[in-house]
N, C-alpha and C positions, 0 to 999 in steps of 0.2 A: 547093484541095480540102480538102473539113471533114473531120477524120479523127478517131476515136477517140483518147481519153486517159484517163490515171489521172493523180492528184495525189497524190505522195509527201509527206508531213511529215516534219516530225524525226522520227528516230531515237531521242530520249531519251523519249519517249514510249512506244515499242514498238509503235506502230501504223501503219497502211497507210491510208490515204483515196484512193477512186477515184470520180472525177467521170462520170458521163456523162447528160449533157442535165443538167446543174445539179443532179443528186442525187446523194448520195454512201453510200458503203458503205465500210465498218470492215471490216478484212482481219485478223486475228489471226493469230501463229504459229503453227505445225504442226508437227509433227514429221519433215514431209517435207524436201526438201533446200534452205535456203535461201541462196540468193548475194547477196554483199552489195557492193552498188553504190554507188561516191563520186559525188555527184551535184552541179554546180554551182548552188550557191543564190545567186540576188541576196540587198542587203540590203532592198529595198524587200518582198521576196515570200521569203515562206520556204516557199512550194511548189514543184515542178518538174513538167514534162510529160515522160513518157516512152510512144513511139507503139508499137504493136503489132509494127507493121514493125522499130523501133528493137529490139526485145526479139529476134526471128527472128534478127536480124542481127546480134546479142551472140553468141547462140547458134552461130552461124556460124563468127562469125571467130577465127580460129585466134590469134591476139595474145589477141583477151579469153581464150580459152579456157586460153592459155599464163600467162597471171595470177591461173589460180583457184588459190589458196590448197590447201593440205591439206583444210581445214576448209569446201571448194566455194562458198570467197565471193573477189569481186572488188572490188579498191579500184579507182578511175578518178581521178586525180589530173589532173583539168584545172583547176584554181583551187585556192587557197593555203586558200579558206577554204572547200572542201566539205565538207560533211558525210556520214559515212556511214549508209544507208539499207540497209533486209531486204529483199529481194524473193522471195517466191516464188514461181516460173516458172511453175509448173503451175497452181495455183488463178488469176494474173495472167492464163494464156492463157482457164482455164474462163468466166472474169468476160468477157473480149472475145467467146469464142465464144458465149454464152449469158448476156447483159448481164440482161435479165429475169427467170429462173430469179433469178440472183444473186443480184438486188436483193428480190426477196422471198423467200427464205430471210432474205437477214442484217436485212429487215422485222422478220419473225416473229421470229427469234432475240431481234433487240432490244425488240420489244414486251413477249416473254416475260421478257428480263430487267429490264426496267422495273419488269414487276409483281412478279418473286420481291422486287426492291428495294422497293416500296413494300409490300410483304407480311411484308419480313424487318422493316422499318424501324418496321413497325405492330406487329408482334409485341413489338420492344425496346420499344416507348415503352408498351405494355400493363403488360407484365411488370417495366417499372420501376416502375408505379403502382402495381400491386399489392404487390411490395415496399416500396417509402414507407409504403405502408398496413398491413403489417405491421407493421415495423419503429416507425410510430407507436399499433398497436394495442398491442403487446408492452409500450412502455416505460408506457403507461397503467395495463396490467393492474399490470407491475412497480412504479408508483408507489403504485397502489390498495393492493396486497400490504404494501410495506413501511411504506405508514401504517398500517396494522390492524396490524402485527405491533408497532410503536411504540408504539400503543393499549394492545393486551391487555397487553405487556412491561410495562408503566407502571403499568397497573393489577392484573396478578399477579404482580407482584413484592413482597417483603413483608423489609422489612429485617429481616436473622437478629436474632433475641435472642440472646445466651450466657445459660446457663442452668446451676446448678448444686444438686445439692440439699445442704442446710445442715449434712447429718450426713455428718462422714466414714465411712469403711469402712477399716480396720487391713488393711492389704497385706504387711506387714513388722516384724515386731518384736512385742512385747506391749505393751499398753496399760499402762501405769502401771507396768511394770518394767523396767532394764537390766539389760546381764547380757555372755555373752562367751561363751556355748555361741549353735549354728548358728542358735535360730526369737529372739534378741533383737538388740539393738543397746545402743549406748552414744553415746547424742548424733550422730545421724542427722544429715548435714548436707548434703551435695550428693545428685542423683540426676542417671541417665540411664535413659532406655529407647527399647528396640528396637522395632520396627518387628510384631515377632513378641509383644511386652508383657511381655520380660523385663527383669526392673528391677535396675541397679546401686545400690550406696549407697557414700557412703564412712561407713562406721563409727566415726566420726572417734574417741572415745578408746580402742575397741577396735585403734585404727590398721590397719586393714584395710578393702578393701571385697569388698563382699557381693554375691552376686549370687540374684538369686532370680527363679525361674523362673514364669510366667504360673499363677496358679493356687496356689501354694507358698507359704506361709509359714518353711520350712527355708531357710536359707542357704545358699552355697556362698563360700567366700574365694577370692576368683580375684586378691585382690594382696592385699601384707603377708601376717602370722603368724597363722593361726586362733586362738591363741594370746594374741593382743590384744600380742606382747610388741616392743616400738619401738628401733629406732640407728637410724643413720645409712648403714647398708649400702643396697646398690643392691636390696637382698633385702626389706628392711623401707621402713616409713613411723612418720613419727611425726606426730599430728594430721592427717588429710590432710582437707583442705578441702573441693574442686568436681574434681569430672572432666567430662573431655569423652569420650564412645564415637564412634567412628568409623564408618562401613559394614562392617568387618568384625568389630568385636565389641573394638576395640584400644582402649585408656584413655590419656587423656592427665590428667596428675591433679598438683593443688596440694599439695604435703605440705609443709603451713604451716609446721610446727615445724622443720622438715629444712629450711626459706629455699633451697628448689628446684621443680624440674619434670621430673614422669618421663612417661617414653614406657614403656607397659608393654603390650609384644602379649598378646595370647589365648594361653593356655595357658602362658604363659611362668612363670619361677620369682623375677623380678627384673626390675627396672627398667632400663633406660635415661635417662643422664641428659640433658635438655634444656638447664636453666639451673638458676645457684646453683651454690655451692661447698659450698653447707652451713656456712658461716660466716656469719651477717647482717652485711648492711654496704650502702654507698650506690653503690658501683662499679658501672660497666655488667656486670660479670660475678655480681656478687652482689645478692641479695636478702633482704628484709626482711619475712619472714614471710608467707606466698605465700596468700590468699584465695579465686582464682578468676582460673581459666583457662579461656582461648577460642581457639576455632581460627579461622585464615583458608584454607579449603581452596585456592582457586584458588591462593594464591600461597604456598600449605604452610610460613605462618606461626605460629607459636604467640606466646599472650599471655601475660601472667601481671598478674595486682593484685599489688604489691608495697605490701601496706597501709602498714607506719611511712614507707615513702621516700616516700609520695603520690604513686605513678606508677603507669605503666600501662608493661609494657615489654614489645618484641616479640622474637623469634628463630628468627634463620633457617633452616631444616634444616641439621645437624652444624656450628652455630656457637653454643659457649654464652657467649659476648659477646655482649649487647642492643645494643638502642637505645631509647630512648626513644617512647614513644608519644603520651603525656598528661600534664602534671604535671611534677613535681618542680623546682615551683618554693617546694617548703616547703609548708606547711599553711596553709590557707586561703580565704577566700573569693573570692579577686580569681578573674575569670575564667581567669585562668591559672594559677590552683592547683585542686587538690583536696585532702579531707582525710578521708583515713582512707575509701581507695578498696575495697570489702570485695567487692563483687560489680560482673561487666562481663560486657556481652553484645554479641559483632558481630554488627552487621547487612549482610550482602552487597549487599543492595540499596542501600541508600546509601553504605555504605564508610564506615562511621563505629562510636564505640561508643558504648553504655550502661551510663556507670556510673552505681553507687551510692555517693553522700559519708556512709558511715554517721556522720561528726561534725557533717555539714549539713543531713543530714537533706532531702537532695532527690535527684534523676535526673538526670544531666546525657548530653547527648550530646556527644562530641569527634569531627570528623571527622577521619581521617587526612590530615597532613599541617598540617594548625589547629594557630595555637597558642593558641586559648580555647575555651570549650565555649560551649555555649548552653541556655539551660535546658528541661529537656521535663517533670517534674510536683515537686512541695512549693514551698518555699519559696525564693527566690533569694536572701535575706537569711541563712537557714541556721536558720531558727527551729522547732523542732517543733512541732507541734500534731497532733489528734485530728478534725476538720475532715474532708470527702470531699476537699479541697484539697491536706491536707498530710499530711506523714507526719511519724514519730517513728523514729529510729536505723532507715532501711530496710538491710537485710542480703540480698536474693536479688531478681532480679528475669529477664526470659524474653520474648520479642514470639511471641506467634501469627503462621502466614501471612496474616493480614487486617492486622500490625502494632499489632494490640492489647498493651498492656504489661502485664504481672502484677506487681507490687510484693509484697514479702514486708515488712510492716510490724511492726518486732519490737515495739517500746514500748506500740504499736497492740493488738497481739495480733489483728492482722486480716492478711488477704489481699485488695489494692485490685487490680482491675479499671479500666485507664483506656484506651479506645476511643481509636481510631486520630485522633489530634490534638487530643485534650479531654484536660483538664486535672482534670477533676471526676472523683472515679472512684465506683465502685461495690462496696461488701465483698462480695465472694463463699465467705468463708470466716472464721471467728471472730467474736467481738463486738465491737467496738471500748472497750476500756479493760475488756475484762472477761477474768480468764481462764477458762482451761477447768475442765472438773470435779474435773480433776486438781492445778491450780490451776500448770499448768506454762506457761509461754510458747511459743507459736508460735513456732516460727522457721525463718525460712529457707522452704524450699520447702515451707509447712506443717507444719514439723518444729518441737521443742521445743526452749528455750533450758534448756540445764543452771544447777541453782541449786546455791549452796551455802551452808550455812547456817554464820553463825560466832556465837560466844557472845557474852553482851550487853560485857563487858569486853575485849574483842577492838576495839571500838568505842568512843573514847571521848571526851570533849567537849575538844577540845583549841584554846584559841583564838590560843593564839603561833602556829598556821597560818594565822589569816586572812590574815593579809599575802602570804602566797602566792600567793593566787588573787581576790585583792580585784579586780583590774581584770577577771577574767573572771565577775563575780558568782556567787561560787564563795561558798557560806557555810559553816560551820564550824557541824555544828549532832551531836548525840548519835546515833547511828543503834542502834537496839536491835535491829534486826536485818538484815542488811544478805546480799542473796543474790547470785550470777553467775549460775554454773550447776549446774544439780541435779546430784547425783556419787551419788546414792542408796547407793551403793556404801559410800560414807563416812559416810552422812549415817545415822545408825542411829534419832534423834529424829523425823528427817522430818518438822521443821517447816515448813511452808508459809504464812509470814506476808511473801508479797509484798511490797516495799516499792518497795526502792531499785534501782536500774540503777546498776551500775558502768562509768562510762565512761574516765575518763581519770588514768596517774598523775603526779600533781603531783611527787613528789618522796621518796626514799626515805636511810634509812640504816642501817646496820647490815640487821639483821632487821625494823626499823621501814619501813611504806611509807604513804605518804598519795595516797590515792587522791578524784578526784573525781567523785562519784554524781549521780542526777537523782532527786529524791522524788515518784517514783509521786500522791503521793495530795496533797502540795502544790505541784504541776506548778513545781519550781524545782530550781537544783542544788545541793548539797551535797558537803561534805568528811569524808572521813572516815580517821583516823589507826589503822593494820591495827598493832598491836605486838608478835604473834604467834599463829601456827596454833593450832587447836586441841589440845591435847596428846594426847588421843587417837589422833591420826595419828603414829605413832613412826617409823612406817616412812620411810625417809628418800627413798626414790621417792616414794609415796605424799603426803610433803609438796611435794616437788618438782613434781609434779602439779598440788597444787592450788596452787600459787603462779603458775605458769602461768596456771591458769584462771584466776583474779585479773587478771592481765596481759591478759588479752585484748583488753580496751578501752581500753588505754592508749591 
């Protein structure tokens, strides 16, 4: 007898297949109540037949009934390896009693889901091409953009010039006078300014600095004595060289003559000492007449030129013990010396300094940590010259944020300009070999060298000193007038017959000192035997003073 059947598949599928007359129909879960039947599978046929009657008769018997589960499903464990199947009763019975019905509902069902699938499936493959097509319109547009933008960038762009004009303007002090009341100076030597355009000075033979406010020619003494008057106390300065201003208005200052380094807050009445004992000498704790100080902010190091010892020395907050930076391997040219280091300036961005060799007459950079420098503008030889190449005794130098270098060229009487890795510079201030109308030397940051004038006998042709300086081409010649620095103060004749440059002393005794010069106007050097002041100066400060100044370029 032919009877009705359904064809069960696996279970890991989650589906139902029911056969009748050789078509088949997909039975999916419900939410109604499904029992689940262990069904013996061959291995040849991984289908099974269960009859209508078979189902009634599940239904029935009180044993299947006694093995439904909590969860209303039944295992049948007649073979080792059945697998179990979902059945549900109710739609199982609808599909026998109304085979027809069935088969075209789950027709239609699946026709319809055919088409949402080839509808959904048409939609993704659409919507991906239109984004390709995006996404390749976009990077087009974006390639078009940033060639034109490279374009115009390339051709509106126009390398800065620096630009200055040739006449200065008087900020500070009076033109052609010194003095010791608040609107003059006395031998202007370092500057800082603020951010606001107030300007520090150090005052250097007033031994004070000045502070003057944007707009102001009046002074204000915010370190040292208004007074001009100099020791050794933490209260005073004597000579003070270069300061550094901080962000908060605070000085970190070279007080040459003092062979130290004061930390001096805002508003304060005295210094702070740094480094130096105030005794000159070649020890890590002592210094040798202090020219210019530099900060290292990140690692709140201080420097200091320690010009006769030919170093550079650093120190570390509340330790006035140095260390060595640069140098003091003695005087001279090897790349491991320097000589007569007068001005330095750190660079953060490379970790390195720039000094100035004012007895080589060239720019060296040393980087931290180096034990030689490398050279960056004059001459590597250590030769002065007048040249856009070279410089003559440089004494101040400063990098713009571009790393542009500013040279103060004293012998020059110019201010060189040399552009970030060039060697050739440019005067942006002074003439070169000429002086001003004043007929005083530039010096330093645009500032003047002090002259001082001595009498023609004061100078005089002495040739048992050749031997002295024979191998440094040092000559022994008469010098009738022989200047440092202008002391106007002293000078009551105010002769201004430029000559000589005093640079180095040879050798002294008693009251006698032999010094060697460089003659201005027959570009060679010279010697010259000093056998005493001028007597006019009685005053025994006042001589002391200027033997000093004498001293400067030893």
């Amino acid at each position: 007898m032919k009877t009705n059947s359904i064809s069960i598949v696996k279970v890991t599928r989650q589906r139902i297949k029911q056969t009748k007359n050789n078509q088949h129909r997909k039975i999916k879960k419900t939410s109604s109540r499904v029992v689940h039947v262990t069904v013996g599978l061959s291995h040849q046929n991984t289908s099974c037949s269960v009859s209508n009657r078979t189902i009634d008769n599940l239904q029935k018997d009180k044993s299947f009934q006694s093995k439904v589960n909590n969860n209303n499903s039944i295992a049948l464990n007649q073979h080792q390896d059945d697998k179990p199947i979902s059945l549900n009763l109710s739609k199982v019975k609808d599909a026998w009693a109304n085979p027809t019905d069935y088969h075209n509902k789950r027709s239609n069902q699946n026709l319809n889901n055919k088409k949402k699938k080839k509808y959904t499936r048409s939609c993704l493959i659409w919507l991906l091409l239109v984004l390709v097509l995006l996404i390749i319109t976009g990077l087009i547009v974006l390639i078009v953009f940033l060639t034109k933008s490279k374009k115009s960038s390339t051709t509106n762009i126009v390398n800065p010039v620096l630009r200055w004009n040739a006449s200065g303007i008087t900020v500070a002090g009076l033109t052609g006078m010194s003095g010791i009341n608040a609107s003059q100076l006395n031998n202007p030597w370092g500057l800082a300014l603020t951010y606001n355009g107030t300007l520090y000075v150090t005052d250097r033979y007033n031994n004070r600095v000045q502070q003057f406010v944007s707009g102001s020619t009046v002074g204000t003494t915010v370190a040292g004595h208004s007074n001009g008057m100099s020791n050794s106390m933490l209260n005073s300065l004597f000579f003070p060289s270069k300061i550094v201003l901080d962000s908060n208005e605070n000085l970190y200052i070279a007080d040459g003559f003092n062979n130290r380094g004061l930390y001096w807050a805002k508003g304060s009445n005295s210094g702070v000492l740094i480094a130096g004992t105030g005794v000159p000498g070649s020890a890590l704790d002592q210094l040798n007449f202090t020219y210019d100080i530099a900060r290292n902010w990140n690692s709140d190091i201080t420097y200091l030129a320690d010009y006769y010892n030919n170093r550079v020395m650093g120190y570390r907050s509340g330790n006035t013990t140095g260390f060595v930076v640069a140098g003091n391997n003695g005087a001279g040219g090897n790349y491991t010396q320097l000589d007569g280091p007068i001005a330095i300036y750190f660079d953060s961005l490379s970790n390195s300094f720039l000094i100035a060799n004012f007895n080589r007459h060239n720019i060296v950079r040393w980087t931290l940590g180096a034990n030689n420098w490398t050279l960056v503008v004059g001459s590597i030889n250590g030769l002065p010259g007048s040249t856009s190449t070279l410089l003559f005794a440089p004494t101040g130098l400063t990098l713009d944020p571009m790393g542009n270098l500013y040279v103060a060229d004293l012998a020059n009487n110019r201010i060189q300009l040399f552009l970030n890795g060039e060697m050739n510079a440019t005067t942006i201030a002074g003439k070169t070999g000429q002086l001003g109308n004043d007929n005083w030397y530039k010096y330093n940051e645009v500032l003047r060298l002090r002259q001082l004038t001595l009498k023609r006998d004061e100078c005089d042709l002495a040739q048992d000193l050749e031997k002295l300086d024979r191998k440094r081409n040092v000559h022994i010649r008469e010098l009738k007038r022989l200047y440092n620095e202008d002391h106007s103060r002293f000078n009551k004749n105010n002769v201004l017959n430029e000559r000589y440059l005093l640079l180095t002393l040879i050798g002294k005794g008693g009251f006698t000192e032999v010094h060697r010069a460089f003659d201005l106007r027959e570009q060679r050097y010279v010697a010259c035997k000093i056998h005493q002041l001028n007597k006019e100066w009685k005053d025994e400060k006042k001589v002391n003073y200027i033997k000093h100044a004498l001293r400067e370029y030893n």
